[in-house]
N, C-alpha and C positions, 0 to 999 in steps of 0.2 A: 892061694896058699893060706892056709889058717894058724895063724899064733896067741899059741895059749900066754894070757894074761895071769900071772903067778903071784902068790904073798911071798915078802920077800923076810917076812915073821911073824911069828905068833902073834896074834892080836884081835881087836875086835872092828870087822867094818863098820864106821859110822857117818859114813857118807857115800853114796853111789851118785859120781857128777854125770853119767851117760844113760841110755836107754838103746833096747835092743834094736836094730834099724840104723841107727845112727850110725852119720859117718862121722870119723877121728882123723886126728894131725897125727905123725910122726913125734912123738912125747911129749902129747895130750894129757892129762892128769884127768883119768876113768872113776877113781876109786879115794878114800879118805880111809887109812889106817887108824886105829890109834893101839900105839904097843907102849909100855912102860910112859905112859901115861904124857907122850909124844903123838902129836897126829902127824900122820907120813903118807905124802902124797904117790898116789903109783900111778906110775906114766904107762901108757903103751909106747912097745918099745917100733909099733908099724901105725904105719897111715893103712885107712880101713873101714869096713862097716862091721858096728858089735853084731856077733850072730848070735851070742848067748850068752847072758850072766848067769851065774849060778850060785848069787848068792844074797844076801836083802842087808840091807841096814840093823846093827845091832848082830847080825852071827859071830860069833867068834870063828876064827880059821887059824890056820895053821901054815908053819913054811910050806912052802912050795904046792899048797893049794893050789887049784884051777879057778879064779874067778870069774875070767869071763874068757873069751871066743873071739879073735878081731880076723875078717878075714879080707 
């Protein structure tokens, strides 16, 4: 079963701690936020292998984006 990994706010990614392949814990911290000038860690909310990020250091994203793929 695959679980999309979401922003949970507008913001800009400025860290990606994972690579696709990789396997994850159960609220693992994938991703580095930074929104209102706060860095916000996002967890997966599954243990898993990333199947896909979709998105690099420095994008800007939006709530409920799709960042990455944990399946």
């Amino acid at each position: 079963m695959s679980m999309e990994i979401k922003a949970p706010m507008p913001g800009t990614i400025i860290q990606i701690l994972v690579q696709e392949g990789e396997t994850v814990a159960e609220m693992q911290e994938v991703a580095i936020l930074e929104a209102m000038k706060m860095e916000n860690a996002i967890p997966t909310t599954v243990a898993g292998t990333v199947k896909s990020i979709s998105i690099k250091e420095n994008d800007k994203v939006a709530t409920e984006q799709v960042l990455m793929v944990v399946e």
